[in-house]
C-alpha positions in Angstrom: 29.9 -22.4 -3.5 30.7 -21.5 0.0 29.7 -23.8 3.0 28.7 -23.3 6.6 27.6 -26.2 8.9 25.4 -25.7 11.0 25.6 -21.6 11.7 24.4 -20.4 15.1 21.0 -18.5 14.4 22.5 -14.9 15.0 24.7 -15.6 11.8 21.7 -16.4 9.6 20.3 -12.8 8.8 24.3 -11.8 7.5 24.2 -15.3 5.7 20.7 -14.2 3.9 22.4 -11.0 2.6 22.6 -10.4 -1.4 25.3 -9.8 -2.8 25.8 -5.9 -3.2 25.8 -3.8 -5.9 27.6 -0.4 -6.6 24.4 2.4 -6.5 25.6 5.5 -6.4 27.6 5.3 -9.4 24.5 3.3 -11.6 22.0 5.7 -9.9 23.5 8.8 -11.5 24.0 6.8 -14.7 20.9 5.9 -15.1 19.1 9.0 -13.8 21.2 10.8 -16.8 19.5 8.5 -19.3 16.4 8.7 -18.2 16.4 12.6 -18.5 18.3 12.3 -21.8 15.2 10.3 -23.2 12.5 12.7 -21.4 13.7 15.8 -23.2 15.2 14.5 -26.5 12.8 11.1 -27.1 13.6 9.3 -30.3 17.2 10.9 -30.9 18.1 9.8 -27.8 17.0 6.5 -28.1 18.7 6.2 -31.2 22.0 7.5 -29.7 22.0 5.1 -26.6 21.2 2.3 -29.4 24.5 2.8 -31.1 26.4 3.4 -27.9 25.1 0.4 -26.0 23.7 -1.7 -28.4 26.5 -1.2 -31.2 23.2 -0.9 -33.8 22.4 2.1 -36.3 18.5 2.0 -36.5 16.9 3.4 -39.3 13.4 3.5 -37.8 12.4 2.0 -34.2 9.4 0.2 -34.8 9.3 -3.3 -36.1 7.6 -3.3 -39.1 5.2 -5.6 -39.8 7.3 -7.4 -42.5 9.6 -8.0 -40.5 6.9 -9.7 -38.0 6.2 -11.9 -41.0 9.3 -12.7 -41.6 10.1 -14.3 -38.2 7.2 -16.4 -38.2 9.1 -19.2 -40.7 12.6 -18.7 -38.9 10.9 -20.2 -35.8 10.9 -24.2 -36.0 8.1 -26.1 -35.7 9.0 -28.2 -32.4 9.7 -24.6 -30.9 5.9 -23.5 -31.9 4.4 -26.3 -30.8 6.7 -26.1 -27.6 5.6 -22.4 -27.2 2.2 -23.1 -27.6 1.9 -26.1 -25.0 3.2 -23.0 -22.5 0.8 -20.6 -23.9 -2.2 -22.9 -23.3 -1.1 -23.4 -19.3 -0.1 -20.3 -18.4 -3.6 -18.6 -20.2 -5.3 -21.8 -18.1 -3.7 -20.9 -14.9 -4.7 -17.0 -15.4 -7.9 -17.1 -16.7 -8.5 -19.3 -13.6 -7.7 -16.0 -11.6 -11.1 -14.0 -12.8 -13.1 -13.0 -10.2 -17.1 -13.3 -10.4 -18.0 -9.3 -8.6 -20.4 -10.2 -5.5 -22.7 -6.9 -4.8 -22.4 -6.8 -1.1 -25.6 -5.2 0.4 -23.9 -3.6 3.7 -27.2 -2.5 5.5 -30.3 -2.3 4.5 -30.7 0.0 1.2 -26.8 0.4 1.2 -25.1 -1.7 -1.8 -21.8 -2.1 -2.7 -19.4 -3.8 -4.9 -16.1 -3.7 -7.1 -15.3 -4.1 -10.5 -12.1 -5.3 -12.1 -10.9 -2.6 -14.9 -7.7 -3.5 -17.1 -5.2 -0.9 -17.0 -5.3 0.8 -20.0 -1.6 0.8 -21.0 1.0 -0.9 -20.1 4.7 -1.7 -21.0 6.4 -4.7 -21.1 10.0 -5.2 -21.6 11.5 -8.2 -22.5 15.7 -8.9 -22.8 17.3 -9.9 -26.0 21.1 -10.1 -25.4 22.6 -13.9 -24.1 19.2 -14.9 -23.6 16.2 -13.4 -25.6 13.3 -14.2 -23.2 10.5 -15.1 -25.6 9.2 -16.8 -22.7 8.6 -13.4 -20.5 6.1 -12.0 -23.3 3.5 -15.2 -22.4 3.9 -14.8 -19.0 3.1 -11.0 -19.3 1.6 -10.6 -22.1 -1.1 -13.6 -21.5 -2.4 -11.6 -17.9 -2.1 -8.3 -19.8 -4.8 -9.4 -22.6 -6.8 -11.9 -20.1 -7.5 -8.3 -18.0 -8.3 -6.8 -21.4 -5.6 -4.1 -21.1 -6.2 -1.8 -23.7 -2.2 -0.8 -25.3 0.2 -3.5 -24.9 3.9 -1.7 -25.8 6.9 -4.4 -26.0 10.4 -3.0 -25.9 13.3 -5.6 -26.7 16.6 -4.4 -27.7 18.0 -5.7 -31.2 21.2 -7.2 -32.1 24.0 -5.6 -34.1 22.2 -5.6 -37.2 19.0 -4.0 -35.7 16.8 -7.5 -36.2 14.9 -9.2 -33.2 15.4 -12.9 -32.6 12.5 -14.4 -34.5 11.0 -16.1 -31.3 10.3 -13.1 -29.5 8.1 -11.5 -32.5 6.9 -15.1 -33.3 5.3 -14.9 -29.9 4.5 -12.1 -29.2 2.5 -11.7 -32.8 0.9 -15.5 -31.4 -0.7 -13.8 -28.3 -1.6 -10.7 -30.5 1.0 -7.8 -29.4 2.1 -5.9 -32.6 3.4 -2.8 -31.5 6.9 -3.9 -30.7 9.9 -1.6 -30.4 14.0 -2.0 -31.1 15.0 -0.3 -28.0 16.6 -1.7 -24.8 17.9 -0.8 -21.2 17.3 1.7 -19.0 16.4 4.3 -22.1 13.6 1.5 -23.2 12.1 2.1 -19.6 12.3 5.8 -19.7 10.8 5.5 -23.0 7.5 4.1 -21.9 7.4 5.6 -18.7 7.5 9.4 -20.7 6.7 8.9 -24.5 8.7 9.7 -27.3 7.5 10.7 -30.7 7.5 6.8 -31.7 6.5 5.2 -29.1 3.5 5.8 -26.7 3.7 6.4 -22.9 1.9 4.0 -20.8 0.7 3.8 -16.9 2.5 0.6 -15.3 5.7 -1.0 -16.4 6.8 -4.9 -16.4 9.6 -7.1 -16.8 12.7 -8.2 -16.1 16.1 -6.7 -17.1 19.5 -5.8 -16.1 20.8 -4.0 -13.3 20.5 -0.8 -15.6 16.5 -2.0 -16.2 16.1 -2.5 -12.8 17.4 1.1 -11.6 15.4 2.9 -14.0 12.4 0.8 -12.7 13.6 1.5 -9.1 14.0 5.7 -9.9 10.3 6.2 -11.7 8.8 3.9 -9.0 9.9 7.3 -6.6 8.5 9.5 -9.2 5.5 7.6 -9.0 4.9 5.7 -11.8 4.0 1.9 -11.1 5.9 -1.2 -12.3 5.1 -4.9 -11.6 7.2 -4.9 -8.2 11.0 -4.1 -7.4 13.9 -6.6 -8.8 17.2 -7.7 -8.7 19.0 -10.7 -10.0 17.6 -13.8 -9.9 17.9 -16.6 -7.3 17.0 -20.0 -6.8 16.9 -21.9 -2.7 16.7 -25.8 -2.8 15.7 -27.2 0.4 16.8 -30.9 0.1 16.7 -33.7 2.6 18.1 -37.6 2.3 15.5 -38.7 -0.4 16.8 -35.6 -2.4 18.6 -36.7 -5.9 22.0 -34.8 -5.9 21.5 -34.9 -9.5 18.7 -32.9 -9.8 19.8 -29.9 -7.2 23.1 -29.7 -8.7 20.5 -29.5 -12.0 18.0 -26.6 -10.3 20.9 -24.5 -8.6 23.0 -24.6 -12.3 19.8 -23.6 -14.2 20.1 -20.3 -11.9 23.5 -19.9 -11.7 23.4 -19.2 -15.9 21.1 -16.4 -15.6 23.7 -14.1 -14.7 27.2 -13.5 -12.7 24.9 -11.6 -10.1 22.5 -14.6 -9.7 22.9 -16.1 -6.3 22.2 -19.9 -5.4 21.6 -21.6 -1.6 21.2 -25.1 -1.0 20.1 -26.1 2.5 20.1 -29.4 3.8 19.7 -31.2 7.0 22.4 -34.1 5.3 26.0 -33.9 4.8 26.1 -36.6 2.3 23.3 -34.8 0.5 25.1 -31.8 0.4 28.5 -33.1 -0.6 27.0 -35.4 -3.8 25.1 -32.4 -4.6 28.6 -29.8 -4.8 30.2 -32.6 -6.6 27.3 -32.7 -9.0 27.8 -29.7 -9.2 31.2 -29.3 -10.4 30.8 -32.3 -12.7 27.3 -31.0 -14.8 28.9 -27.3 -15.0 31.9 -28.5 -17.0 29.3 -29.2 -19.9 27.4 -26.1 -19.6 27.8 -23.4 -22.5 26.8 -20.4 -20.3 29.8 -22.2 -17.7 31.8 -18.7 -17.0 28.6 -16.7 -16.0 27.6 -20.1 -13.8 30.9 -19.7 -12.3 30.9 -16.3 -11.5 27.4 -17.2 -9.8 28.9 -19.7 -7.6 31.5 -17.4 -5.7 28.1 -15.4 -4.9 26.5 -18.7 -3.6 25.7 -20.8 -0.6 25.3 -24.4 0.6 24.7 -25.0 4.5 24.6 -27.7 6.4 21.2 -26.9 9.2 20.3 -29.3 12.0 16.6 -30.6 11.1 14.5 -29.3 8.3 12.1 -27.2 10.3 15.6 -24.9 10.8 15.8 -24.8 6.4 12.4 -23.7 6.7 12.7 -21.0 8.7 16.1 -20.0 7.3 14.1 -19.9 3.7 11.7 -18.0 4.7 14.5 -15.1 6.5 16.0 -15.4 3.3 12.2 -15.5 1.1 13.9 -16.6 -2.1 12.5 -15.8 -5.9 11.9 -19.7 -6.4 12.4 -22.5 -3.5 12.2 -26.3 -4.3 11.8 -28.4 -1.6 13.7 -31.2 -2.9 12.2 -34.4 -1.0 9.9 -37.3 -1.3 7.7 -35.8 1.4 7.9 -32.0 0.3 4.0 -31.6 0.5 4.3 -31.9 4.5 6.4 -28.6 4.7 4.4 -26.4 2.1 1.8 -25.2 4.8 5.3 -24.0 6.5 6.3 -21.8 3.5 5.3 -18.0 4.3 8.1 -15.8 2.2 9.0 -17.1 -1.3 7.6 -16.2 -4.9 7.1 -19.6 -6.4 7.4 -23.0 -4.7 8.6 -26.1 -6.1 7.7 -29.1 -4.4 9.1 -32.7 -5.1 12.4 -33.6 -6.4 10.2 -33.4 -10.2 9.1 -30.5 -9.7 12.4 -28.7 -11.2 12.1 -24.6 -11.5 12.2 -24.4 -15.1 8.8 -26.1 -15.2 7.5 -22.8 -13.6 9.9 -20.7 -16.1 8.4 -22.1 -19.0 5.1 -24.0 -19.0 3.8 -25.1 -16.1 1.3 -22.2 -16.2 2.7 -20.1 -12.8 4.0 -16.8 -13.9 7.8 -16.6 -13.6 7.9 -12.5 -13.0 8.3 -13.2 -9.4 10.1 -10.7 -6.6 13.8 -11.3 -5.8 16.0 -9.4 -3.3 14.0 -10.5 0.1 11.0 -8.7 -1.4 9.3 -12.4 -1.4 8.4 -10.9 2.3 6.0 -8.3 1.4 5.2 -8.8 -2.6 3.4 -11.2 -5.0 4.6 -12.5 -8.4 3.0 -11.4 -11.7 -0.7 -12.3 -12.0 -4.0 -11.5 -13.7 -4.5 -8.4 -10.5 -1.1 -6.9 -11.9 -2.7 -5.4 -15.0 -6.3 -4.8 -13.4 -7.4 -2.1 -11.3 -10.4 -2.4 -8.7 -12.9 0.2 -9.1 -15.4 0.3 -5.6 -19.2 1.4 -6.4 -21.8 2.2 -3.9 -25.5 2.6 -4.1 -27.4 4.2 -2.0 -31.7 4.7 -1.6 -33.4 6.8 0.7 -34.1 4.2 3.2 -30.3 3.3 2.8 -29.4 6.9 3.6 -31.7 7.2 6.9 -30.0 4.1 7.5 -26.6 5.4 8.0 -26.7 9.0 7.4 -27.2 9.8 11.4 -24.1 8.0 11.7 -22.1 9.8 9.3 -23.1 13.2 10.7 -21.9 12.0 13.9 -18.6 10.9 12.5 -17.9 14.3 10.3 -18.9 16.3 13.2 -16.7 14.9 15.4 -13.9 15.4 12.6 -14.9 18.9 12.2 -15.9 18.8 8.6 -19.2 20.2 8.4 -19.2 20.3 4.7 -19.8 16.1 4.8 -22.2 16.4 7.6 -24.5 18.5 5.6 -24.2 16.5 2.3 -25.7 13.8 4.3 -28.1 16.3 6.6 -29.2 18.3 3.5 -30.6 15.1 1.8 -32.3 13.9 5.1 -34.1 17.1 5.2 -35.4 16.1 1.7 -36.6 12.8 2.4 -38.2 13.7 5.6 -40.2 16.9 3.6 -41.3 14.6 0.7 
């Protein structure tokens, strides 16, 4: 990791930079796949499965066999494990519904919203170094909570065209069954267009790779929605002198492994702190399988040294990390503090992986600085708010001068007499 001590605060915003990627290049890649798959669908798919995939699929639906299959190659500690997550995270949702007010605006005048699922939506899931079985609960519990219609999973297989058992093991537990063996960009341009196998749908989620997260950038311009914009994922520990090295060196690791793009920051208003966490650090990744990809991380990765801890607050929130831990006996004091970030951590118990697997927060949270303007997953990413209005005659003499005013003044006579032509009614009846 590098270190700074104690940067001047024009330095910050440069120190709060991403690493960067190569776009130009991966933006004509990907815009080539997803035109491949828009005019050639299932043969296409297929193709881009034995060119990135290394897999010859027969068919690319799982078959329901095969969904039976799974269900004894997971272990029973992993079910039970799976459904301790299940129950918080469809807790923590459900705990999201909200009871419609009608809102009577003036006399005569009411109005109110509903809540409508989104008929169809997509969610795609990663299957290479780390199948994420966990990224089905924590999309596909909010997906059937709003009573989403079409739930379509995409997940790519391995070299003999199977899917790890955990991922159809839970996603046949929360009741998805129409799961396809496709992944990458060419799974996203799949669901966003429809292909004779597999069904088009209105709003895409889920993580991915930097391929996944072009293709989800490119049909966001064309319009079509997805859960919010990505990149790799990230971790900030705030820490102070009742932080335990130990655990940082823990939290910043368990982000590191993601990926060699993840990125890593440890602020701290101690030196000691800091130095027993880097040496923690060093010491706990020797024993880590994924150490090479942790590594890679690292290089990408920060530790500075600030002067108090109001100055790590506001640095975190420049930065607005993916997930921020405020590593210290007193963390509750700063959370009021905490504007940009997508989930916060607080206490040095409170490690991230809780909220990655079964604390009952969502773990599809923004990364890339786009903590500043956008929300994790939640039960309002797979709803839509419909407004109703009701107006009765006294509510139209009510309001209707008013209107006529307004459309007048905006030179659209066409409202003005929608309103005036039913006042004439009323007042003739």
């Amino acid at each position: 990791m590098n270190v700074y001590k104690n940067p001047n605060k024009r330095e910050w915003r440069a120190l709060t930079e991403r690493p960067k990627m190569e776009k130009e290049e991966l933006s004509k890649l990907v815009s080539k796949i997803l035109n491949d798959v828009k005019k050639n669908q299932d043969q296409a798919l297929l193709q881009y499965g034995k060119k990135f995939d290394n897999v010859k699929l027969e068919q690319l639906g799982v078959s329901d066999l095969e969904i039976a299959k799974a269900q004894s190659l997971v272990s029973y500690p992993l079910k039970a494990a799976i459904e301790i997550a299940k129950q918080n995270i469809e807790k923590f949702h459900a705990s999201q519904k909200m009871e419609e007010q009608l809102i009577e605006t003036t006399k005569g005048v009411e109005c109110w919203r509903k809540s409508v699922g989104i008929e169809k939506v997509g969610l795609y899931i990663p299957g290479g170094t780390a199948p994420l079985f966990s990224t089905i609960l924590m999309l596909g519990i909010p997906a059937k909570l709003a009573e989403c219609r079409e739930i379509i999973l995409c997940t790519p297989p391995n070299q003999d065209g199977e899917i790890n058992p955990a991922i159809l093991y839970t996603a046949n537990l929360i009741g998805i069954n129409q799961i396809y063996k496709v992944g990458g960009a060419q799974a996203i341009a799949a669901m966003v267009y429809g292909t004779e196998t597999i069904p088009q749908v209105y709003k895409i989620f889920g993580p991915g790779n930097q391929f996944v997260t072009k293709a989800k950038e490119l049909i966001q311009q064309d319009g079509i929605a997805i859960d919010m914009p990505a990149g790799p994922s990230e971790v900030l520990v705030i820490a102070d002198e009742t932080a335990n090295p130990a655990f940082i060196a823990a939290d910043l690791l368990s982000q590191a492994e993601h990926g060699a793009d993840s990125q890593v920051i440890l602020l701290s208003n101690s030196e000691s702190i800091i130095n027993q966490s880097l040496t923690e650090v060093e010491k706990q990744l020797a024993q880590l399988p994924r150490k090479e990809i942790a590594m890679q991380a690292l290089k990408n990765s920060k530790s500075i040294l600030l002067n108090n801890m109001d100055d790590c607050i506001d640095f975190s929130n420049l930065y607005a990390p993916e997930h921020l831990i405020i590593a210290s006996e007193n963390a509750s004091n700063y959370s009021d503090k905490i504007i940009n970030a997508g989930s916060v951590f607080l206490g040095n118990y409170s490690c991230e992986s809780a909220g990655d697997y079964a604390s009952g927060t969502n773990h599809t949270l923004p990364t890339n600085g786009f903590a500043k303007n956008y929300s994790g997953v939640s039960l309002d990413s797979f709803q839509k708010k419909i407004s109703f209005q009701k107006l009765s005659k006294e509510g139209l003499k009510n309001i209707g001068p008013a209107i006529e005013i307004m459309a007048e003044a905006e030179e659209l006579f066409g409202h003005k007499n929608a309103v005036s032509i039913r006042l004439k009614n009323i007042d003739n009846v």
